[in-house]
Structure formats: C-alpha cells, structure tokens
MIVEX-691165 format. One record per residue (C-alpha): residue number from 0; chain; x, y, z. Coordinates in nm, 4 decimals, always signed. Layout:
N
+-----+--------+----------+----------+----------+
: num : cadena :        u :        v :        w :
+-----+--------+----------+----------+----------+
: NUM :      A :        X :        Y :        Z :
...
+-----+--------+----------+----------+----------+
***
This chain:
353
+-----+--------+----------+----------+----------+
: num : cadena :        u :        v :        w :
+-----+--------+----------+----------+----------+
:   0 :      A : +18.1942 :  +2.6669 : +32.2962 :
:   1 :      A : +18.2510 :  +2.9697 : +32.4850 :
:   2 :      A : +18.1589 :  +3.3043 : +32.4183 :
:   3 :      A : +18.3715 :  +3.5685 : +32.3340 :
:   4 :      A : +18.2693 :  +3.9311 : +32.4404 :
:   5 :      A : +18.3846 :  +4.2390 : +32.2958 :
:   6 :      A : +18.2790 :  +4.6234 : +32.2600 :
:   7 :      A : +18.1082 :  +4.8416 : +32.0319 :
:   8 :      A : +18.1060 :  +5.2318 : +32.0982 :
:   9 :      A : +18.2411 :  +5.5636 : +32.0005 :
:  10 :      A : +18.3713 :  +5.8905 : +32.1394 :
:  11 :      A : +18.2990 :  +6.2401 : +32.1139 :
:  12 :      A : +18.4634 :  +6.5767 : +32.1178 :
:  13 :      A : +18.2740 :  +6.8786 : +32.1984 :
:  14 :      A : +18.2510 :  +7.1455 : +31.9898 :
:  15 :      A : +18.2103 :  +7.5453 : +32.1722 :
:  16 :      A : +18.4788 :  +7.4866 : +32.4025 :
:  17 :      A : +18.7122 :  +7.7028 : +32.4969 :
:  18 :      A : +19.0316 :  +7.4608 : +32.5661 :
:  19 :      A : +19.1332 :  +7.1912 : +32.3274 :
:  20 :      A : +19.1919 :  +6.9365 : +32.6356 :
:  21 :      A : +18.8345 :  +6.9922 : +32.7131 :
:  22 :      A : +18.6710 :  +6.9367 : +32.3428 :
:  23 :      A : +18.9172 :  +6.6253 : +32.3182 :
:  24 :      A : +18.8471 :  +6.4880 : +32.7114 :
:  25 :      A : +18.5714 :  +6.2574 : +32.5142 :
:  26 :      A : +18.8514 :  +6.1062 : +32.3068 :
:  27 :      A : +19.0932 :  +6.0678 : +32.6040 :
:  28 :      A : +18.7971 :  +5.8874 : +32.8272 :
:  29 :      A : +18.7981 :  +5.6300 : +32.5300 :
:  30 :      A : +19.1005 :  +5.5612 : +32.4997 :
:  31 :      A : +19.1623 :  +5.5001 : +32.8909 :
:  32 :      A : +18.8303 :  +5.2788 : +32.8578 :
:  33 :      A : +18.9741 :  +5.0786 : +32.6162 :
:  34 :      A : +19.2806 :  +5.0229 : +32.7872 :
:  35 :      A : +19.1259 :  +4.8927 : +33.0704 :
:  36 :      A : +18.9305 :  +4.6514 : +32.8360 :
:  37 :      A : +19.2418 :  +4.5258 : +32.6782 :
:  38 :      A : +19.3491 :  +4.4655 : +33.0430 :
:  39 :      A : +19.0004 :  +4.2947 : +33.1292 :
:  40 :      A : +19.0555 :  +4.0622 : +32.8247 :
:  41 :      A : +18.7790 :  +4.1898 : +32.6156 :
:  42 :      A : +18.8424 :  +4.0046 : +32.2256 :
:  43 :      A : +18.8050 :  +4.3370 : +32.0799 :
:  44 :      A : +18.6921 :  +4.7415 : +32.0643 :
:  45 :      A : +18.4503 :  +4.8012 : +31.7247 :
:  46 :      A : +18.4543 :  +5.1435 : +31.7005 :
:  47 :      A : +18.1776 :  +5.3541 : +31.5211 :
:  48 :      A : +18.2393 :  +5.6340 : +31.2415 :
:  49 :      A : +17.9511 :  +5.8760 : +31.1886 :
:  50 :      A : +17.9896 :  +6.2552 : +31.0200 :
:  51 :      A : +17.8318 :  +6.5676 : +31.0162 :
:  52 :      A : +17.5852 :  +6.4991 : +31.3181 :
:  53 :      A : +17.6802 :  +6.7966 : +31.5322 :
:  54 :      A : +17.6895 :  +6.5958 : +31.8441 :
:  55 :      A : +18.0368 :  +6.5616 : +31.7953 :
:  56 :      A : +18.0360 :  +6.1308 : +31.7581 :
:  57 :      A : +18.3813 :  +6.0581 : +31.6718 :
:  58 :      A : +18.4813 :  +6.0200 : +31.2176 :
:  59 :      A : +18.8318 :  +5.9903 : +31.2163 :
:  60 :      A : +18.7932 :  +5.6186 : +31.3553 :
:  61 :      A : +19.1556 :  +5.4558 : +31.2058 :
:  62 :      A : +19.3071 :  +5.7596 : +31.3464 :
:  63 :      A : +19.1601 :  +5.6988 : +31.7154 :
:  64 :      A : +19.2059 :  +5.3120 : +31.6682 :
:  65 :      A : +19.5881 :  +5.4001 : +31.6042 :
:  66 :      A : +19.6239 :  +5.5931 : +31.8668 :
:  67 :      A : +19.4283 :  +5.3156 : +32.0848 :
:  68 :      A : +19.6421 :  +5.0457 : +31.9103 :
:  69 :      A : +19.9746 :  +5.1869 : +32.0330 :
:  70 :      A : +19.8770 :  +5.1906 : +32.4429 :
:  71 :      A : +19.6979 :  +4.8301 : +32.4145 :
:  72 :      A : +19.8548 :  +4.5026 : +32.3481 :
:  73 :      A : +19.6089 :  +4.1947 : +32.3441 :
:  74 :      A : +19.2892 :  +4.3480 : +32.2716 :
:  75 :      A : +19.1623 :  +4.3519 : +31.8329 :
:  76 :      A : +19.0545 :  +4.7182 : +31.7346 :
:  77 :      A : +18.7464 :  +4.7057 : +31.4424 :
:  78 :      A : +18.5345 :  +4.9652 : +31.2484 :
:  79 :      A : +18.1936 :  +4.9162 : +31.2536 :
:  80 :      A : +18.1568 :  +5.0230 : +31.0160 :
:  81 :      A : +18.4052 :  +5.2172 : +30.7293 :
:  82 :      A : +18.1497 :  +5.3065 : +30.4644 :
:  83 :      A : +18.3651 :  +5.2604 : +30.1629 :
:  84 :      A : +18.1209 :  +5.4880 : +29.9252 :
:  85 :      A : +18.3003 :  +5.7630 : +30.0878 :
:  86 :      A : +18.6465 :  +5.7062 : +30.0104 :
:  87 :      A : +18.9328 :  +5.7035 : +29.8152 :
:  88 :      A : +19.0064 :  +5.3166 : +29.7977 :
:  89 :      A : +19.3461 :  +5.3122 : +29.7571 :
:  90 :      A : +19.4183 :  +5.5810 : +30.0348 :
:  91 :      A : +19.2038 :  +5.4261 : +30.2746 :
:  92 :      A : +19.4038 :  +5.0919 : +30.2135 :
:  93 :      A : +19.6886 :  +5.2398 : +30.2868 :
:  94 :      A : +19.5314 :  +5.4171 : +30.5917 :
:  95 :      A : +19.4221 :  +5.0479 : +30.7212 :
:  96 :      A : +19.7102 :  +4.8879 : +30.6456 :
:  97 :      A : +19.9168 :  +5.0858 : +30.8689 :
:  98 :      A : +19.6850 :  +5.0412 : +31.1807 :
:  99 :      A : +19.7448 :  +4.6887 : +31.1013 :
: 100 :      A : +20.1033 :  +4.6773 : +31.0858 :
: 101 :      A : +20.1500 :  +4.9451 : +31.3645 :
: 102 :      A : +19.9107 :  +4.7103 : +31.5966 :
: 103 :      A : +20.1032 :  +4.3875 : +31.5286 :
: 104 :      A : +19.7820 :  +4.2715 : +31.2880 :
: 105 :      A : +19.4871 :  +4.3442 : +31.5062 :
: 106 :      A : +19.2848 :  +4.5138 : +31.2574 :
: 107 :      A : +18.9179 :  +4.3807 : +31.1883 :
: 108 :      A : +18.8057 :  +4.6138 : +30.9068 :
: 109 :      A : +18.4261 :  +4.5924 : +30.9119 :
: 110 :      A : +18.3105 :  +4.7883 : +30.5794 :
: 111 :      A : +17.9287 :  +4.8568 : +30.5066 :
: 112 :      A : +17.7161 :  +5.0868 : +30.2443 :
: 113 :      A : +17.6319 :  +5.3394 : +30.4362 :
: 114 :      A : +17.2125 :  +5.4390 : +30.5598 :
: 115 :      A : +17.2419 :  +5.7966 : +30.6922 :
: 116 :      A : +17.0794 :  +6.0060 : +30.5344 :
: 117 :      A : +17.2485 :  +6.3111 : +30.6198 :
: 118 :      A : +17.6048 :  +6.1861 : +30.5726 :
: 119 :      A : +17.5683 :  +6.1125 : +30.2051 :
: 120 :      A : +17.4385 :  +6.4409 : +30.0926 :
: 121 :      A : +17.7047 :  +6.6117 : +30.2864 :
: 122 :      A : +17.9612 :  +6.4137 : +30.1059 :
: 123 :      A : +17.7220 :  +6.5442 : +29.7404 :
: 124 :      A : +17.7231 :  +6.1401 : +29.7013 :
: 125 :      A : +17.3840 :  +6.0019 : +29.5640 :
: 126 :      A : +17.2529 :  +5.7360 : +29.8453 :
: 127 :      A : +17.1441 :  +5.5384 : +29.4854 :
: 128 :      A : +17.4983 :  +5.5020 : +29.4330 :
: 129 :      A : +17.6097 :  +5.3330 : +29.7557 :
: 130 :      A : +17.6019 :  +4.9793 : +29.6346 :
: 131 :      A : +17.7959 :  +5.0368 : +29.2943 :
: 132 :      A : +18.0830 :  +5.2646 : +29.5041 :
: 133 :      A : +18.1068 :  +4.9885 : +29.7835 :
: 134 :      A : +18.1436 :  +4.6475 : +29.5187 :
: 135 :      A : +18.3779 :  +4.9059 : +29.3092 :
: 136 :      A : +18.6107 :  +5.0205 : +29.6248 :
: 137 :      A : +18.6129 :  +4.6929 : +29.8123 :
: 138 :      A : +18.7492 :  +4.5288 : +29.4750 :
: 139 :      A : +19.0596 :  +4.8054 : +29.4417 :
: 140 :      A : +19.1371 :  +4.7480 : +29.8942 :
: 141 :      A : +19.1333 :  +4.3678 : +29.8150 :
: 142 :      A : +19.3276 :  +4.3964 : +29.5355 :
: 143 :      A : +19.6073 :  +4.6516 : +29.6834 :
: 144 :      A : +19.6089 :  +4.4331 : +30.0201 :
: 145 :      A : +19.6958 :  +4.1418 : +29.7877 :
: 146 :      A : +19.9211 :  +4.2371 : +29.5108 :
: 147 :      A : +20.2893 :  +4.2896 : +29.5324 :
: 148 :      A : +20.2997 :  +4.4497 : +29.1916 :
: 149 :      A : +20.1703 :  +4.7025 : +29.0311 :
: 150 :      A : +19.8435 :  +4.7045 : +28.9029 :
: 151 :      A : +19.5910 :  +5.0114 : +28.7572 :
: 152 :      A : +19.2261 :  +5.0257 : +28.8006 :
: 153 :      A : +18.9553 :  +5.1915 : +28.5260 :
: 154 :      A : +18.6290 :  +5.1625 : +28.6662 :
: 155 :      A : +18.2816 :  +5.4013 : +28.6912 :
: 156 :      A : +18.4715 :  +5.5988 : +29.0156 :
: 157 :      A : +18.7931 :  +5.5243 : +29.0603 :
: 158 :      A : +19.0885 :  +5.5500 : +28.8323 :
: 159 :      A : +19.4648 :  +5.4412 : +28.9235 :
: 160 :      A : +19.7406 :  +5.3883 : +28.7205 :
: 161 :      A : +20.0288 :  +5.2057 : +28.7840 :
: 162 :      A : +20.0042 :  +5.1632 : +29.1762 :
: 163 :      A : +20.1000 :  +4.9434 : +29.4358 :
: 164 :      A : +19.9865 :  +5.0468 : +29.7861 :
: 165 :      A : +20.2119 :  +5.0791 : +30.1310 :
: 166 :      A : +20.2830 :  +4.9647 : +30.3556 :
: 167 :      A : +20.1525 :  +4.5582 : +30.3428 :
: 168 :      A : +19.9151 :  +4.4458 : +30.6228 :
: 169 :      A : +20.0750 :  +4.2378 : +30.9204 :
: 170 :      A : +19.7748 :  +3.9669 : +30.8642 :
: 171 :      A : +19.7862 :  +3.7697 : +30.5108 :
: 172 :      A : +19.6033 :  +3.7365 : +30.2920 :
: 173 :      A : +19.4875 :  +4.0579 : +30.4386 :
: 174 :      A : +19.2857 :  +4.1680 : +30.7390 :
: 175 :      A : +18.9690 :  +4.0016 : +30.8819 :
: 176 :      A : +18.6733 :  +4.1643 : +30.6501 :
: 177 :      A : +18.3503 :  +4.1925 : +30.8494 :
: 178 :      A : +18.0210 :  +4.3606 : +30.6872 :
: 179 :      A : +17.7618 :  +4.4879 : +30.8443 :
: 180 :      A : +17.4116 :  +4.3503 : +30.6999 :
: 181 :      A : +17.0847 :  +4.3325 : +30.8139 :
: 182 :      A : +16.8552 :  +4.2274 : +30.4712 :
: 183 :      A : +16.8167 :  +3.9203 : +30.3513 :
: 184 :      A : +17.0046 :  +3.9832 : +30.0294 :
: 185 :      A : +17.2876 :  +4.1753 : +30.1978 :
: 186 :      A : +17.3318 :  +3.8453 : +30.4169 :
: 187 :      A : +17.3857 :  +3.6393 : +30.1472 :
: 188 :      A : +17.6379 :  +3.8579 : +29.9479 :
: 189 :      A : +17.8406 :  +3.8449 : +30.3261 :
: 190 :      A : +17.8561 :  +3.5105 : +30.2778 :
: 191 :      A : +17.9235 :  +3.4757 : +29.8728 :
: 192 :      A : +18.2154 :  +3.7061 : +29.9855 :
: 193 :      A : +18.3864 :  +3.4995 : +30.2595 :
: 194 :      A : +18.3129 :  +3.7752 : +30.4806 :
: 195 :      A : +18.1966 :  +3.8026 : +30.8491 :
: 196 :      A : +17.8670 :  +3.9128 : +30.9504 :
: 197 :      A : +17.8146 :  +4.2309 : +31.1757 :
: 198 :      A : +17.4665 :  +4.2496 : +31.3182 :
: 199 :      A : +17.3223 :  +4.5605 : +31.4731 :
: 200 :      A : +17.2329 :  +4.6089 : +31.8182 :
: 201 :      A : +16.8666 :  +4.7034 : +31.7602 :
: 202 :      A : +16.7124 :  +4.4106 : +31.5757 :
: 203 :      A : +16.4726 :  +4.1884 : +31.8211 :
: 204 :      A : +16.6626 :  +3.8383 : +31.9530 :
: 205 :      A : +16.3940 :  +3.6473 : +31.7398 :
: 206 :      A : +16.5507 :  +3.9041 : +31.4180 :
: 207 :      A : +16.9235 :  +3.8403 : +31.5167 :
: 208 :      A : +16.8313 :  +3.4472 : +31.5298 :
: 209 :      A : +16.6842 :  +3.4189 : +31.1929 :
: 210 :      A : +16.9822 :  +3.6638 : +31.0473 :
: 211 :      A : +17.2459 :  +3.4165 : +31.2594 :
: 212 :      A : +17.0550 :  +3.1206 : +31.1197 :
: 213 :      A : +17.0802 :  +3.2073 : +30.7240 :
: 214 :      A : +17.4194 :  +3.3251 : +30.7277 :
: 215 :      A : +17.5266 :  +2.9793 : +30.8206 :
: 216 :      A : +17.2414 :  +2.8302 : +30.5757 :
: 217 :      A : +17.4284 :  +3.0540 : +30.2948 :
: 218 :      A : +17.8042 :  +3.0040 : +30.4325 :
: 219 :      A : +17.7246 :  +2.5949 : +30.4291 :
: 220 :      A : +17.5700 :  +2.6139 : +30.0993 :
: 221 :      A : +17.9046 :  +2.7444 : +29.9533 :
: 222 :      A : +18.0663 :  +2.4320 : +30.0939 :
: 223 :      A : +18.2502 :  +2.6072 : +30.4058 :
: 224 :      A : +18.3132 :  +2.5504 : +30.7385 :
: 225 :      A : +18.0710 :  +2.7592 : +30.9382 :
: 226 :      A : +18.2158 :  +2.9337 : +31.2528 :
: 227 :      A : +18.0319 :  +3.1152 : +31.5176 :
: 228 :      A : +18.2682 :  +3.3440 : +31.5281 :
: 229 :      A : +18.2512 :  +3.4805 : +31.2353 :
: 230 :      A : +17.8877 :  +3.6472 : +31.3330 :
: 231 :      A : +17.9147 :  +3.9284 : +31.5696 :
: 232 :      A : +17.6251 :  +4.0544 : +31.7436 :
: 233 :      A : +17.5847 :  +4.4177 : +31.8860 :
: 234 :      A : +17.4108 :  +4.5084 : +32.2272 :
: 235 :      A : +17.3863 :  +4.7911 : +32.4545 :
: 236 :      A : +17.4546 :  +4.7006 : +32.7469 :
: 237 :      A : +17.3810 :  +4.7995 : +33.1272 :
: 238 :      A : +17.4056 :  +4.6432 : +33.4733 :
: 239 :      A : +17.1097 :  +4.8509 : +33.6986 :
: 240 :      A : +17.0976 :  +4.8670 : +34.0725 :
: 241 :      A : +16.7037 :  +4.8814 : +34.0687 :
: 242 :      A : +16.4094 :  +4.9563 : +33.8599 :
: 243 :      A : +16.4370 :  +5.3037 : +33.8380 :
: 244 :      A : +16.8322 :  +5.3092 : +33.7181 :
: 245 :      A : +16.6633 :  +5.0847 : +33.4603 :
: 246 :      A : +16.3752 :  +5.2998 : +33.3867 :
: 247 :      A : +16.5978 :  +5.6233 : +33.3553 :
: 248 :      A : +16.8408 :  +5.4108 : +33.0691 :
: 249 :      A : +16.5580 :  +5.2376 : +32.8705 :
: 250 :      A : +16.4275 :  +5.6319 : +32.8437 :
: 251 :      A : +16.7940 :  +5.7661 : +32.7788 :
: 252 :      A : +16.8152 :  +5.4918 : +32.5094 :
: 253 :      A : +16.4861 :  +5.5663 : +32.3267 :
: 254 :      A : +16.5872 :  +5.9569 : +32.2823 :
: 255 :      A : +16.9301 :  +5.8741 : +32.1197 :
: 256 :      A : +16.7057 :  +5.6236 : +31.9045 :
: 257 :      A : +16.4722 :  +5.9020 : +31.7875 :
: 258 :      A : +16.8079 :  +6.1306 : +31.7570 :
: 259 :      A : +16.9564 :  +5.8804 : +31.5378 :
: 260 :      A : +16.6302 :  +5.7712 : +31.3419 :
: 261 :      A : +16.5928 :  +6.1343 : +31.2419 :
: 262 :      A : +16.9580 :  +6.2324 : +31.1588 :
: 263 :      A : +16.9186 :  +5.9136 : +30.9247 :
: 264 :      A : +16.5877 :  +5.9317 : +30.7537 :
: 265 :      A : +16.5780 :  +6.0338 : +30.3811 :
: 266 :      A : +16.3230 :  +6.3592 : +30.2988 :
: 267 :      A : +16.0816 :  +6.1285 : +30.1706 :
: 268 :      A : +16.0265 :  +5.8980 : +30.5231 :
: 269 :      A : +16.1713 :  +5.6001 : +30.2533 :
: 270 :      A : +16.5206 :  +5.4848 : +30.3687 :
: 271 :      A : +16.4372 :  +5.0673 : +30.3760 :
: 272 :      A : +16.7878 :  +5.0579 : +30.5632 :
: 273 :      A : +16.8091 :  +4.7171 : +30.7977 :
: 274 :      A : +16.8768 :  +4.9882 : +31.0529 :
: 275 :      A : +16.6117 :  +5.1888 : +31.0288 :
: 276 :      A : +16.3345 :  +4.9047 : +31.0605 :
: 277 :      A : +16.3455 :  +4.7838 : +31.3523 :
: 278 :      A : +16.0535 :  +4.8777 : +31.6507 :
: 279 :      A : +16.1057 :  +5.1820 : +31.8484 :
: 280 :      A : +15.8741 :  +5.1191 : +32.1255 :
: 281 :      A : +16.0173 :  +5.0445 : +32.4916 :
: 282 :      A : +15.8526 :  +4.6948 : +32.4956 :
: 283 :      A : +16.1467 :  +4.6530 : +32.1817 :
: 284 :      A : +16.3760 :  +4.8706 : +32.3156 :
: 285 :      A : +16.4192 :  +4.7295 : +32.6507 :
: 286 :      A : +16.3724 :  +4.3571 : +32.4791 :
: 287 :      A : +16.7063 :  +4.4483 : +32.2300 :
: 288 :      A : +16.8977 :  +4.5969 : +32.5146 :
: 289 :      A : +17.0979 :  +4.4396 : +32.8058 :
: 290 :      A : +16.9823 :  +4.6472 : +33.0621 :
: 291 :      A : +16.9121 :  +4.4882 : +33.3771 :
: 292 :      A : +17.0226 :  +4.3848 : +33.6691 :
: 293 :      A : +17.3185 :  +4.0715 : +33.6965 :
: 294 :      A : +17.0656 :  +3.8003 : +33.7073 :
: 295 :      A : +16.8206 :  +3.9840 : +33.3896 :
: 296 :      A : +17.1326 :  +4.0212 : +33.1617 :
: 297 :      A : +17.2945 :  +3.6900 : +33.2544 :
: 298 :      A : +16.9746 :  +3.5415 : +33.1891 :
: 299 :      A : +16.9548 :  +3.7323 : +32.7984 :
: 300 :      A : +17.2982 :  +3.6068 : +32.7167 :
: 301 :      A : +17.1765 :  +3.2423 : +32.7664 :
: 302 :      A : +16.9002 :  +3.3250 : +32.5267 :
: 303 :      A : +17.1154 :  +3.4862 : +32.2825 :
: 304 :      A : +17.3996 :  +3.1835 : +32.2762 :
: 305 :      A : +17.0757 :  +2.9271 : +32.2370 :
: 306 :      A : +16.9798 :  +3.1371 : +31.9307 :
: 307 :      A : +17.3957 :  +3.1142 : +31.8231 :
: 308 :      A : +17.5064 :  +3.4319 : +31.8911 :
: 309 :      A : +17.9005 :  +3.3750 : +32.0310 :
: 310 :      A : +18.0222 :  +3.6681 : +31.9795 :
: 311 :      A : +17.8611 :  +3.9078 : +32.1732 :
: 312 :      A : +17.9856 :  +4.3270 : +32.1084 :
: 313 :      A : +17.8583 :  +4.4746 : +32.3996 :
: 314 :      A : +17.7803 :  +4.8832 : +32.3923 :
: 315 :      A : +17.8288 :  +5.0363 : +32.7763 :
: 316 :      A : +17.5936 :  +5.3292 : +32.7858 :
: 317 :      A : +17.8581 :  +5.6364 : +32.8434 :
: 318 :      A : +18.1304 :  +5.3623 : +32.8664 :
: 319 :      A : +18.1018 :  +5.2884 : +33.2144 :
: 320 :      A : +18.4251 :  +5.1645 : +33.3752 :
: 321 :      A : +18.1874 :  +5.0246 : +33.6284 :
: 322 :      A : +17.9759 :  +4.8207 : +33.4514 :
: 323 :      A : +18.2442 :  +4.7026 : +33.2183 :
: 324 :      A : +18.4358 :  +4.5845 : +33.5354 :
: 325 :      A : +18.1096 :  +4.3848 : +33.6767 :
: 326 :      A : +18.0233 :  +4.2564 : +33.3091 :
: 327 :      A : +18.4002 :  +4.0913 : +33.3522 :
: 328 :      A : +18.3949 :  +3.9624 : +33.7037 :
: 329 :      A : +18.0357 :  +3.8702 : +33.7702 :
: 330 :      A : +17.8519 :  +3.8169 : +33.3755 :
: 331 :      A : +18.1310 :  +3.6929 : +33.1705 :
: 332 :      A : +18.3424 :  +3.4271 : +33.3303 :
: 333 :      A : +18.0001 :  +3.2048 : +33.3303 :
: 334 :      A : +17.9773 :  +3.2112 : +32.9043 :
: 335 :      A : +18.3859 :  +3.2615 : +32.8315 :
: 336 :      A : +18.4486 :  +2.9331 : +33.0044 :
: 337 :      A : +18.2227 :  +2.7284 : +32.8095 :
: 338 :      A : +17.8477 :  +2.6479 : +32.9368 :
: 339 :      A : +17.8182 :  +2.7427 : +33.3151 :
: 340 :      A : +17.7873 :  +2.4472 : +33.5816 :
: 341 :      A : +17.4971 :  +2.5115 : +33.8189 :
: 342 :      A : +17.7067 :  +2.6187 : +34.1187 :
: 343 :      A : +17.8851 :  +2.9018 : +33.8917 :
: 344 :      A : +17.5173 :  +2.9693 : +33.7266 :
: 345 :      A : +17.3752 :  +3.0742 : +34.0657 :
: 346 :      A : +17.7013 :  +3.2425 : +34.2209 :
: 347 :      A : +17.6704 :  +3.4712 : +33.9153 :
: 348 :      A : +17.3360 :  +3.5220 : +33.9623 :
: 349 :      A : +17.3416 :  +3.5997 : +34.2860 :
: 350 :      A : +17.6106 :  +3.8358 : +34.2266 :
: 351 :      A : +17.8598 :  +3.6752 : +34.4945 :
: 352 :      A : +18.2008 :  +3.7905 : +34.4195 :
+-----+--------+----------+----------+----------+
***
C-alpha cells in the first residue's frame, strides 16, 4: 500500500515588534508553505495549538486553518491537537464546522486532553479535570454535528438549553475525529470510540510500533476493519548536506525539547503525560527524528512502514521550502507509489533527479 505523507507544524508571531506585518510575517510564511504543499500533493497540514508560552507558537489554529483553507484546494487541514477541556463545546462546534464547510469538507479535527502544564493553570482549569471536561465536551460536538433538532445538555460543565448548532459540516456523519494518545489505556478508548490514532513525533520507532500494533489489536477486537490510515505518525523531519548540518539540527532539536519539557512539567516533576516520557538524550533524539541525509531518511521510512506506520506527518524544522521540495521529488515518490522497485530504490538513494 502506499504511503501517504503529510505535515505537522505551527507558526509564530512575534511579540515586541514595532509593525504588525512584521509580528504576523511568521503566520504569512505558513501559509505560503502550505500552499506550496497543497501544490506538492502533501495529504494534509496538522497544525499545532499551544497558549501562553511566550514564544509566540501560534493558538488561534481554526482561525489560521481558515485562512489556509481558502488559498488551498486539494490539500486536508487538521488540529493536532484542539484540547477540548478548554472550550466551550458548542462554540467550538460551530467554529469547526465552518472550516469544514468553508474548505469543501477538509477538516480532520484531532481533539486530545491536554499535558501542559502551564496552559491549564492559565486557563484556572484543574489538570485533574481534563479527562471528565474532554468525555463531557466531545459528547455535546458529536451530538451538535449530528442532530438536526434541537437538543439541551445538563452535565458537570456545560449547560445548553434548547440548541441546535450552525452551520452543518460538509462531511457526514461529521468530520474525521483523530485523538492524540500515547498510553496504553488512552489507545484503547481511541479505538472503543471509532476514532483515529495521532502518535507523537518523539516516541522511539520500537514505541510507535507497539502503539501502531495495539490500536489495530483493539480496533479488530471490536469487529472492524482495520485501516492504516487511520494511524498517523508524527516526525521531524530534515534532509542534511553533511554531518555537521546534522549535528547543528539534532542540537537545535534537543533545546526546543528541554524548552518544551519545562513549559510542560507540573511543580511537582509528576506529569505521567505520553509526551513527557519519552528519552531526551541525542542517541533518542536523533533515533526519533528524520534528520539525515536522502539515503539515512529514505532508509527510516522503510523501517517505519515495516513497523505499519502509512501515514507519515512529517515536521520540517523552520518549514523549509527546500527540504519539503526534496522530501517530494527525491524521498516520497519511492513510498507514495507503493513498495519501491530496486532501480527507483537506488535512484532515490543516490539522489539522481
């Protein structure tokens, strides 16, 4: 089968500028990005949402994806992920549902719990709560996406009387739900849902295997169909000219590991967040990450698809338009048209255009 590729990121505006066009020249550089992905025929752009980290990544992600969504055409636009403890259920189904009719149904609306630290206690929302306010707000979106009456909601958050929710979503029943999960537990409840399984792009291949390999145990248990492509695997991703390009991005990577690992930690050192337990050491960190040269990375991907990953969401380090250009022309066309004959194995290895 082949492999479909898409792209994980995010943008940033700077804050401390003196012109708007400069603190929004982050946004713009995303958008152009992912316009030339959509032309590339990248499946899809999974965009981040993060708040409060004063590093200006991007929170507003529907809003950017709508913007996105109305200068692309082919190419599916995601959150990875919307943490639904956050929000207002019913307005943030309404928010979705008009990226997806706007976009023509592209919308893949990956939802998770949340495991920052910092962003629940500047929303005042108890971390302890997360799992209660995600099964509560996920049941009112599925419900709104799916009723054409009115209905009211009572429950421990959320109250709603009498509503129906506009506009409807392009895609029936509703859009694609993917969750991001990491435990064992959380794996399983993807699965009980009928949901699609986001994996991180930190975990180690042998990790991502044995997460790939009991989401299908737990999806065929349930008497369903299992399809690769409802498991989406995240990866930073590089092409390197030489040892020291690669040095200089495995060291780049590890700092905005640390930066993230401390933005996220609780005050006690105890947040047991998928995302937070995985190995910080280079060995790991230049074992999770493509970084390499044509052959290295080419070579990683074969790995990957033995283990099953088929979906590959590939994160370009400051969203290079050169490597995502090589990526298409020299990595890709080997894995998107099924498994690679010998003579197309070695001109992509070889890098010959």
């Amino acid at each position: 089968m082949p492999v479909k590729f898409g792209l994980l990121g995010s943008a940033a505006a700077q804050r401390g500028v003196a012109a708007a066009e400069e603190a929004a020249a982050g946004f713009r550089d995303c958008v152009d990005y992912v316009i030339e992905a959509d032309a590339l025929g990248y499946e899809s752009m999974f965009m981040v949402e993060h708040h409060f980290t004063g590093y200006g990544q991007v929170s507003a992600t529907l809003n950017l994806l709508t913007w996105i969504a109305a200068k692309t055409s082919k190419i599916r636009l995601g959150t990875a992920v919307t943490v639904l403890p956050w929000y207002n259920p019913a307005l943030l189904a309404e928010q979705a549902a008009t990226l997806d009719l706007l976009s023509g149904g592209r919308l893949d609306f990956g939802v998770g719990k949340g495991y920052r630290h910092n962003e629940f206690k500047g929303f005042c929302i108890p971390m302890e709560e997360a799992e209660e306010r995600f099964n509560e707000a996920l049941a009112v979106i599925r419900q709104a996406w799916t009723s054409n009456k009115r209905f009211s909601h009572h429950g421990k958050y959320w109250h709603f009387d009498d509503i129906v929710v506009e506009p409807p979503t392009a895609q029936k029943p509703h859009p694609p739900i993917w969750m991001g999960a990491g435990s064992a537990p959380s794996i399983r409840r993807v699965a009980e849902l009928g949901f699609s399984l986001l994996l991180d792009q930190y975990a180690s291949f042998e990790e991502t295997a044995e997460r790939i390999a009991l989401f299908r145990q737990e999806v065929e248990k349930r008497g369903r169909v299992f399809d690769p492509m409802s498991v989406a695997v995240g990866r930073a991703f590089h092409i390197v000219s030489d040892q020291a390009e690669k040095d200089a991005m495995l060291a780049q990577r590890m700092k905005g590991i640390e930066r993230t690992r401390s933005i996220s930690q609780r005050p006690d050192g105890n947040n047991k967040a998928s995302l937070m337990t995985f190995a910080d050491t280079r060995q790991a960190t230049e074992e999770a990450a493509l970084f390499g040269t044509i052959d290295e990375i080419t070579e990683k991907l074969e790995r990957l698809r033995a283990m099953g990953a088929e979906y590959m969401m590939l994160n370009a380090v400051g969203m290079s338009r050169a490597n995502l250009r090589g990526f298409a022309k020299h990595v890709a066309p080997a894995f998107t048209r099924g498994a690679p004959q010998p003579a197309e194995r070695a001109k992509v290895l070889t890098g010959v255009k």
